[in-house]
Backbone atoms as SQL, in Angstrom:
CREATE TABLE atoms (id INTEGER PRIMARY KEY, chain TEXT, resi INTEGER, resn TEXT, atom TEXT, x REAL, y REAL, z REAL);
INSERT INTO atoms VALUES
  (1, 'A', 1, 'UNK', 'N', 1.543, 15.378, 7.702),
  (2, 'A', 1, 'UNK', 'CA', 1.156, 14.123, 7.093),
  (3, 'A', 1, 'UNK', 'C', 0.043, 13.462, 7.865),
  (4, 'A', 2, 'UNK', 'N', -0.500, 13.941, 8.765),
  (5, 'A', 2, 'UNK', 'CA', -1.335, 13.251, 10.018),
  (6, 'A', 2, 'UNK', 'C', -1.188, 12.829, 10.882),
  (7, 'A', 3, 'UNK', 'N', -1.797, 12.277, 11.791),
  (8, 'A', 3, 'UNK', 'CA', -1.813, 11.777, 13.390),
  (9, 'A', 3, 'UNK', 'C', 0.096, 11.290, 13.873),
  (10, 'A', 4, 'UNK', 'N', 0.117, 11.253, 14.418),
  (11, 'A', 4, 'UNK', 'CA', 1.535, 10.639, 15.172),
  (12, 'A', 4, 'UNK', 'C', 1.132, 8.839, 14.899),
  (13, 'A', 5, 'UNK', 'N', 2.216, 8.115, 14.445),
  (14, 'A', 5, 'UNK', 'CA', 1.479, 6.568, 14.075),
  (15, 'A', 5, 'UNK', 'C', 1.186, 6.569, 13.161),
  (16, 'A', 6, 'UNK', 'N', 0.460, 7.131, 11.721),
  (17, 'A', 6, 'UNK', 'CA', -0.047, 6.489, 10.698),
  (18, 'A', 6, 'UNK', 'C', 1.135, 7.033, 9.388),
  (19, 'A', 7, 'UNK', 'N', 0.986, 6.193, 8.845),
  (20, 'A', 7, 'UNK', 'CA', 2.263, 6.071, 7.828),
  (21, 'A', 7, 'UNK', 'C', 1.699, 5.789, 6.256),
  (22, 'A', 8, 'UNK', 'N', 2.321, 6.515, 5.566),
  (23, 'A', 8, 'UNK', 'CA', 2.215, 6.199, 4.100),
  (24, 'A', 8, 'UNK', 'C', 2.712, 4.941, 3.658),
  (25, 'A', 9, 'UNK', 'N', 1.478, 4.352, 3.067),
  (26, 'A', 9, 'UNK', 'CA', 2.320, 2.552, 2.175),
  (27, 'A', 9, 'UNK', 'C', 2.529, 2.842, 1.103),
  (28, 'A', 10, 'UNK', 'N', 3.414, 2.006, 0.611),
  (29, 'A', 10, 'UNK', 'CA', 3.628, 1.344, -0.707),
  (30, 'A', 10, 'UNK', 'C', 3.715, 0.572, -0.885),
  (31, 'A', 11, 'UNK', 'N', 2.413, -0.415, -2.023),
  (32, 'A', 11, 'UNK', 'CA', 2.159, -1.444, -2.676),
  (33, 'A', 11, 'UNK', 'C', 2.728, -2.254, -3.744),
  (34, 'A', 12, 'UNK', 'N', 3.763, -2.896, -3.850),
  (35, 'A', 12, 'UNK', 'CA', 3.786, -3.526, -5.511),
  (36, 'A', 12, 'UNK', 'C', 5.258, -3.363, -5.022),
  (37, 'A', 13, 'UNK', 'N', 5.706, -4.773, -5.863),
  (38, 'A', 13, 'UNK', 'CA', 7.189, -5.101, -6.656),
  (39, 'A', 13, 'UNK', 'C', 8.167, -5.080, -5.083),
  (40, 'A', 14, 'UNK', 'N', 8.853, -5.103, -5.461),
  (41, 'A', 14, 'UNK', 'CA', 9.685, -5.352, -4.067),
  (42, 'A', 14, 'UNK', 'C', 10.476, -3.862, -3.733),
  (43, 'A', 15, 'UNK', 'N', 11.056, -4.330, -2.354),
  (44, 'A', 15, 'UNK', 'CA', 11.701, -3.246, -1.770),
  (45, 'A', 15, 'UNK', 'C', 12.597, -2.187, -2.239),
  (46, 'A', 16, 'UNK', 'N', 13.304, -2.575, -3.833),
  (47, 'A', 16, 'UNK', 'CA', 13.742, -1.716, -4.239),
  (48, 'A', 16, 'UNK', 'C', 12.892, -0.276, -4.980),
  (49, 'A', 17, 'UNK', 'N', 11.492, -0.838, -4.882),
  (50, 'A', 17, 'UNK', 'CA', 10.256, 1.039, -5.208),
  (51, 'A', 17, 'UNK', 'C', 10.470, 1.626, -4.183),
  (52, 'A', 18, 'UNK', 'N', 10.757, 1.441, -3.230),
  (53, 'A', 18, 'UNK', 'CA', 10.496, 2.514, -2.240),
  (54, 'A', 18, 'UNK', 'C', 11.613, 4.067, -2.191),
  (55, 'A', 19, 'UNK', 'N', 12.600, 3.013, -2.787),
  (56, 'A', 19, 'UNK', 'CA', 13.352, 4.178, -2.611),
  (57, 'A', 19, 'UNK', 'C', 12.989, 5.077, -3.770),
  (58, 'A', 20, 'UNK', 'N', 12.686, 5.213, -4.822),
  (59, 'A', 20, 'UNK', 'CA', 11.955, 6.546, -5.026),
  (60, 'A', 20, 'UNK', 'C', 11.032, 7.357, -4.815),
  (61, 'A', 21, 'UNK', 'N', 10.922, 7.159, -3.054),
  (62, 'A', 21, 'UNK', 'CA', 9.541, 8.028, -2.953),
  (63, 'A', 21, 'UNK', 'C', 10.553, 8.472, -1.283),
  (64, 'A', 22, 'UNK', 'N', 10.968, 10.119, -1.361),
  (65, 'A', 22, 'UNK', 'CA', 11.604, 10.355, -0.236),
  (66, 'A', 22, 'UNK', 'C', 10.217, 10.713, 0.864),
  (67, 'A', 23, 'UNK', 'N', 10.007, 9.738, 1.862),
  (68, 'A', 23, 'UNK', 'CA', 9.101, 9.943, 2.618),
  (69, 'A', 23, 'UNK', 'C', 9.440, 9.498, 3.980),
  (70, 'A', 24, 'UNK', 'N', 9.250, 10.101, 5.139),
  (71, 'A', 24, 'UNK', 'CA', 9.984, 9.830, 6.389),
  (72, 'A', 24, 'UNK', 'C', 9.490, 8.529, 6.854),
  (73, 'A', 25, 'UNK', 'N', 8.333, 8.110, 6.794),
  (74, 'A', 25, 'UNK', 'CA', 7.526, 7.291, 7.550),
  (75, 'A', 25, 'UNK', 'C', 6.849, 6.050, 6.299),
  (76, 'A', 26, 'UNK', 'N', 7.965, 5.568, 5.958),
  (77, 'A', 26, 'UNK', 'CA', 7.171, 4.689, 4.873),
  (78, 'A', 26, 'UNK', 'C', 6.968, 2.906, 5.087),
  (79, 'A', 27, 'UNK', 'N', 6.004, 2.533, 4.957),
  (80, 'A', 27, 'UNK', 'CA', 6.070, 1.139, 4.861),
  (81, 'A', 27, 'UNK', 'C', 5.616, 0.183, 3.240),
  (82, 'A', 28, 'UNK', 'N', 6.041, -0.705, 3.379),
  (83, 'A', 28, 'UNK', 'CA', 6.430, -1.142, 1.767),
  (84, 'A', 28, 'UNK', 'C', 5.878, -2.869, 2.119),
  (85, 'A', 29, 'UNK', 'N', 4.847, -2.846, 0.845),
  (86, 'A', 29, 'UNK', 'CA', 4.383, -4.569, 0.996),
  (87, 'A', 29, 'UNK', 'C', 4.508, -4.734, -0.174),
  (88, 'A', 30, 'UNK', 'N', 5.045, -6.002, -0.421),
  (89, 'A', 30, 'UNK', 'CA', 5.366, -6.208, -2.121),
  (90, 'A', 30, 'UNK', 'C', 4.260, -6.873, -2.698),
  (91, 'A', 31, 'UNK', 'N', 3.714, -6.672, -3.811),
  (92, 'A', 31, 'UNK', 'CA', 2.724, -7.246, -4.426),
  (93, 'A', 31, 'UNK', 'C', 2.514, -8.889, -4.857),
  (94, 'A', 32, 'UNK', 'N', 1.924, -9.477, -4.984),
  (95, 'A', 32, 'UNK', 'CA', 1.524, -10.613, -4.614),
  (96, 'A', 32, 'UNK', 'C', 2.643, -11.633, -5.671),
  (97, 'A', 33, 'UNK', 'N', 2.879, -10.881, -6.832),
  (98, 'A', 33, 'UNK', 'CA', 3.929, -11.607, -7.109),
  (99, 'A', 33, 'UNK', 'C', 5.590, -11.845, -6.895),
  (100, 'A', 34, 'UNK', 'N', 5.362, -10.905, -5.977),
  (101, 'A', 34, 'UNK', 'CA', 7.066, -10.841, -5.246),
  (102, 'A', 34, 'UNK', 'C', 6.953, -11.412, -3.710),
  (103, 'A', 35, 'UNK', 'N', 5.686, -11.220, -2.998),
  (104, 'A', 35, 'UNK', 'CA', 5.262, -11.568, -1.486),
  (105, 'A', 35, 'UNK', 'C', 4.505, -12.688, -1.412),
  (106, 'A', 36, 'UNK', 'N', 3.677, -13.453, -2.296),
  (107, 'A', 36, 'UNK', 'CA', 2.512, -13.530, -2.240),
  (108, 'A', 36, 'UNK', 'C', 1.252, -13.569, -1.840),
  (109, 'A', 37, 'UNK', 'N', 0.254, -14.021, -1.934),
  (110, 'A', 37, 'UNK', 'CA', -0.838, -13.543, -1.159),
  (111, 'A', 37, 'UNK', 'C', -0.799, -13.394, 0.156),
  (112, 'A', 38, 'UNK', 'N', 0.210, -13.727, 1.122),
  (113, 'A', 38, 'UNK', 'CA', -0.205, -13.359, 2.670),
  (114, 'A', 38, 'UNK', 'C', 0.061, -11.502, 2.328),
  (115, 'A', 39, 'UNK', 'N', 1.200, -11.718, 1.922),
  (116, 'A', 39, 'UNK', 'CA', 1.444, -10.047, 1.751),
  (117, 'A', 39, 'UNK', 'C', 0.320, -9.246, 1.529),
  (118, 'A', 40, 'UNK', 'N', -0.401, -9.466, 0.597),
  (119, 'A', 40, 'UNK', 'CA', -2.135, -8.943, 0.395),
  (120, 'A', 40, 'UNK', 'C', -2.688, -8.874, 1.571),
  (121, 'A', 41, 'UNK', 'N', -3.079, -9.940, 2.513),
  (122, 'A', 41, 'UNK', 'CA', -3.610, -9.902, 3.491),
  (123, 'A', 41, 'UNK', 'C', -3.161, -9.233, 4.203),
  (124, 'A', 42, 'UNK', 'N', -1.936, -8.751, 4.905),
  (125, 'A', 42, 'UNK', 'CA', -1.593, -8.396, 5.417),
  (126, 'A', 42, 'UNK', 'C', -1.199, -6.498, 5.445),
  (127, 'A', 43, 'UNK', 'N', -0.998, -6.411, 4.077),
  (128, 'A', 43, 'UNK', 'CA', -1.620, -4.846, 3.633),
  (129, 'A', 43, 'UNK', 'C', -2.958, -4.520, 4.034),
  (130, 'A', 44, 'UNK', 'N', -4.005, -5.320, 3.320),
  (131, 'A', 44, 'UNK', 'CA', -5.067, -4.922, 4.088),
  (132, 'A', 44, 'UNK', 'C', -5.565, -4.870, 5.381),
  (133, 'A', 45, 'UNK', 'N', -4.983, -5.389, 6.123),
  (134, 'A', 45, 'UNK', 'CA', -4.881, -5.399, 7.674),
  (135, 'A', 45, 'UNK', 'C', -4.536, -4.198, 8.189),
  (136, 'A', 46, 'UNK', 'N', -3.357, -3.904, 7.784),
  (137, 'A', 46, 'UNK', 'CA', -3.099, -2.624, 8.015),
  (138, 'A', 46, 'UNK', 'C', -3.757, -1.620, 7.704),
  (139, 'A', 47, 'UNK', 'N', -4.599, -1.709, 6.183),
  (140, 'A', 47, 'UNK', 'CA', -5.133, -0.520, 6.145),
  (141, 'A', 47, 'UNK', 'C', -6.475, -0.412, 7.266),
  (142, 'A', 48, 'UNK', 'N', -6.880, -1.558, 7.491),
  (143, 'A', 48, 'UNK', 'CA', -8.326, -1.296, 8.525),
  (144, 'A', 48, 'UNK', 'C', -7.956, -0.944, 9.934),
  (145, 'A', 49, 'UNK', 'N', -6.648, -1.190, 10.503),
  (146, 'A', 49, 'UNK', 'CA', -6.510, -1.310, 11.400),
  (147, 'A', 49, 'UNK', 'C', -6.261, 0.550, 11.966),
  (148, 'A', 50, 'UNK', 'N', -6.430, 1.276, 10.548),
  (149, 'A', 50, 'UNK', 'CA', -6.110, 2.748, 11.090),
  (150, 'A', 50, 'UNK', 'C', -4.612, 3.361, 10.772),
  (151, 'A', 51, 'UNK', 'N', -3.730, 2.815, 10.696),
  (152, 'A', 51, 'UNK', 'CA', -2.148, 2.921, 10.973),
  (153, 'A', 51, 'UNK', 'C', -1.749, 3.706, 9.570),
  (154, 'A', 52, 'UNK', 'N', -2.788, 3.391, 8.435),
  (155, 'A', 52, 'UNK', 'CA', -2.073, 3.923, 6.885),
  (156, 'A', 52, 'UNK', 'C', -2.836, 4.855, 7.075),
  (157, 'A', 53, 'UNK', 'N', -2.161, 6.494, 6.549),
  (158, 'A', 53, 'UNK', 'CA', -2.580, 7.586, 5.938),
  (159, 'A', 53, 'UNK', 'C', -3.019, 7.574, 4.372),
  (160, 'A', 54, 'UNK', 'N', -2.261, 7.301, 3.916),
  (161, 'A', 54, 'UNK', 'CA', -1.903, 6.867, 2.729),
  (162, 'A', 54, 'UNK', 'C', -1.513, 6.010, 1.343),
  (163, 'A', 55, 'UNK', 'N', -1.931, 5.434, 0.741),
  (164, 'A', 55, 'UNK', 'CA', -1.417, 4.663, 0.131),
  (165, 'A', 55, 'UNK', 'C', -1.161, 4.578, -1.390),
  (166, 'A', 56, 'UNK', 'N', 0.492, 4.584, -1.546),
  (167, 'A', 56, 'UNK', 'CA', 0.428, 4.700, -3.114),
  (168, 'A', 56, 'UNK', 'C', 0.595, 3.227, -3.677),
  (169, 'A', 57, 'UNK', 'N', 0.138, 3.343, -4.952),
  (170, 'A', 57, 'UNK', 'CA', 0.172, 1.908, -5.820),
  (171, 'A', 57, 'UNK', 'C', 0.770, 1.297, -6.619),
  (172, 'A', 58, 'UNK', 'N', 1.662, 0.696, -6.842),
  (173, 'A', 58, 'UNK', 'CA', 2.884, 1.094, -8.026),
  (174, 'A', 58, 'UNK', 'C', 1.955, 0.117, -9.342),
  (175, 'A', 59, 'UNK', 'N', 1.949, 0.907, -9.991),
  (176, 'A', 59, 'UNK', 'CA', 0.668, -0.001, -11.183),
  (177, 'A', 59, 'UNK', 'C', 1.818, -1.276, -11.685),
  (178, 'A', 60, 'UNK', 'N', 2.361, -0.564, -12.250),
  (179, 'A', 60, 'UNK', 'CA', 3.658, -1.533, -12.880),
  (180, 'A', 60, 'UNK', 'C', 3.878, -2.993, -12.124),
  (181, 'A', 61, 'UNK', 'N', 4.151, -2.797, -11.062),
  (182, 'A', 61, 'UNK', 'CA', 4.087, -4.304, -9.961),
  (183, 'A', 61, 'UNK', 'C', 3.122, -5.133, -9.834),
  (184, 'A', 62, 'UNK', 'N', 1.818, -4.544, -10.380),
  (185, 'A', 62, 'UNK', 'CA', 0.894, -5.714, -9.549),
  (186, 'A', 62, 'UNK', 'C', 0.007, -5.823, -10.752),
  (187, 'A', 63, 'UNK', 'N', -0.590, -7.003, -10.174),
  (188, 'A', 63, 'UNK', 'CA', -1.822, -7.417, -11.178),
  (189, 'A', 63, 'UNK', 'C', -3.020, -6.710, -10.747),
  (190, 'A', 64, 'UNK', 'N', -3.931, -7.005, -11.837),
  (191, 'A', 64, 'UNK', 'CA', -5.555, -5.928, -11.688),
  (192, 'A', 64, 'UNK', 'C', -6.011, -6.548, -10.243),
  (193, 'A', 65, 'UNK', 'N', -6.166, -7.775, -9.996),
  (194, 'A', 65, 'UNK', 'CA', -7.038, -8.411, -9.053),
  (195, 'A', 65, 'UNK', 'C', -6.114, -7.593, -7.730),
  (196, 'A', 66, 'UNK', 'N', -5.108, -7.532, -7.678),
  (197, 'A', 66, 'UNK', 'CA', -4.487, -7.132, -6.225),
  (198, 'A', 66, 'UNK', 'C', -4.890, -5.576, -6.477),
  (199, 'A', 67, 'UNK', 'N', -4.476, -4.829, -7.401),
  (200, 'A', 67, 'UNK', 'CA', -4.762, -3.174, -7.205),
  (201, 'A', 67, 'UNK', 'C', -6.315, -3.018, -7.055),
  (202, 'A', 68, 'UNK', 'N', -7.249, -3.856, -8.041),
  (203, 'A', 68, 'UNK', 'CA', -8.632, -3.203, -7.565),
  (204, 'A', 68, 'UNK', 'C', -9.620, -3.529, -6.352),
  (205, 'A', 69, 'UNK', 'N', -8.673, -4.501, -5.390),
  (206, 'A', 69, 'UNK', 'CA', -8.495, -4.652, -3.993),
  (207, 'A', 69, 'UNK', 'C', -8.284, -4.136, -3.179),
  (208, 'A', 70, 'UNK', 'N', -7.047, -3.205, -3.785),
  (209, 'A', 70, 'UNK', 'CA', -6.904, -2.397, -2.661),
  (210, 'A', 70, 'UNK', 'C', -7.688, -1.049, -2.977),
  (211, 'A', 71, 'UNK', 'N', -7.748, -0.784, -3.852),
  (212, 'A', 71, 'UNK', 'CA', -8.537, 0.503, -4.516),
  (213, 'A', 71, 'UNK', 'C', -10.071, 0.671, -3.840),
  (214, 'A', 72, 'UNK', 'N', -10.288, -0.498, -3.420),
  (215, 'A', 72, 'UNK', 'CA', -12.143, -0.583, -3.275),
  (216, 'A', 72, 'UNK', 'C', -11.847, -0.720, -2.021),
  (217, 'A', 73, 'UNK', 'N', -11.010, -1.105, -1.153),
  (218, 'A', 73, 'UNK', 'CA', -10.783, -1.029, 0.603),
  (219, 'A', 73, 'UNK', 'C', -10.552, 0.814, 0.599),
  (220, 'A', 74, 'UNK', 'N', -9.130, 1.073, 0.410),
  (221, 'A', 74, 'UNK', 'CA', -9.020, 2.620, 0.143),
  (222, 'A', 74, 'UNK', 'C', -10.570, 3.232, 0.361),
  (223, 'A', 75, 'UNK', 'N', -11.035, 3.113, -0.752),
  (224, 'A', 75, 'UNK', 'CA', -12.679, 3.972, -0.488),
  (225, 'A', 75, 'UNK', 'C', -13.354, 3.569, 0.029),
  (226, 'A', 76, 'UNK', 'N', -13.935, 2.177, 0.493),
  (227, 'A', 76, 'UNK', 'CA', -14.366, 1.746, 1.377),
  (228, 'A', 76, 'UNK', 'C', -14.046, 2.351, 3.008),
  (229, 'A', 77, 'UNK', 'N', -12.970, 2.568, 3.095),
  (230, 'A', 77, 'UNK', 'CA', -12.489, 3.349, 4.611),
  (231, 'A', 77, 'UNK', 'C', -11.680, 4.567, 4.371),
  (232, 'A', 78, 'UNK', 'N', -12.368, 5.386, 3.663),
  (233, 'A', 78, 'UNK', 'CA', -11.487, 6.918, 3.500),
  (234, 'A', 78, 'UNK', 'C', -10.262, 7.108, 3.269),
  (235, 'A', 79, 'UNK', 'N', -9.645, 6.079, 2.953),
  (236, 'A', 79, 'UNK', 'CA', -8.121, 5.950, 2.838),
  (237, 'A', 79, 'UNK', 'C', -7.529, 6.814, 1.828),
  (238, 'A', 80, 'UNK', 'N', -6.393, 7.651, 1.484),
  (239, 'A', 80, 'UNK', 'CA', -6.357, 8.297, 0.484),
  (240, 'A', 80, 'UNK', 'C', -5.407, 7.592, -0.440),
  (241, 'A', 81, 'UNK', 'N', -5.390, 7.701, -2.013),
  (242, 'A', 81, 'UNK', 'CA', -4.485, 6.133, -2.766),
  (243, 'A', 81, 'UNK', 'C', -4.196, 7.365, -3.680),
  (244, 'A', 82, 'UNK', 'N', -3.038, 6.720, -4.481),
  (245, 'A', 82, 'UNK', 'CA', -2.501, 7.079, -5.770),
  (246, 'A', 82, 'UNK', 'C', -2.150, 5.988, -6.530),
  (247, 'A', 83, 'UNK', 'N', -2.460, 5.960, -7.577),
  (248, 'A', 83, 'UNK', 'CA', -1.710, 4.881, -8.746),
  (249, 'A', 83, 'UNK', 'C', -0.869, 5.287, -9.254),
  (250, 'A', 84, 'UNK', 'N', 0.493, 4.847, -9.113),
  (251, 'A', 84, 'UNK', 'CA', 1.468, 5.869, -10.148),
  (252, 'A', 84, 'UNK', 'C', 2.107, 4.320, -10.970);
C-alpha cells in the first residue's frame, strides 16, 4: 500500500462508511454535512501534509463543492482518489 505512515482516507457521511471498505490503515473524515467545514479543512491538511496514499470519495455523502475540492487537491499533489 506504500511508505510505512501513509494511510488510505475516506471522505463523506459519517463513520458508519467505513466499515465497508476492509482496509488495515484507514482514516475517515465526514463530509461537511455530518462534520462541517472544519472537517474539510482538516482533510485537506492531511492530504498536503504527505500522510494520505489514497483517497476514496463516497459520492453519496457529500455535496459537489466539497468532492470537487478534494478532486482538484488529489491532482494537484499526485494523490490517488476514487469516487464510489
Amino acid at each position: 500500500m506504500g511508505a510505512v505512515g501513509r494511510r488510505v482516507a475516506v471522505y463523506g457521511g459519517d463513520e458508519r462508511q467505513v466499515e465497508r471498505f476492509d482496509l488495515p490503515d484507514v482514516v475517515f473524515f465526514k463530509s461537511s454535512r455530518f462534520g462541517g467545514n472544519g472537517e474539510l479543512r482538516r482533510f485537506e491538511n492531511a492530504i498536503r501534509s504527505g500522510t494520505i496514499c489514497e483517497v476514496i470519495i463516497l459520492r453519496k455523502w457529500n455535496g459537489h463543492a466539497g468532492t470537487s475540492k478534494v478532486r482538484r487537491l488529489c491532482r494537484q499533489l499526485g494523490v490517488t482518489y476514487r469516487v464510489e
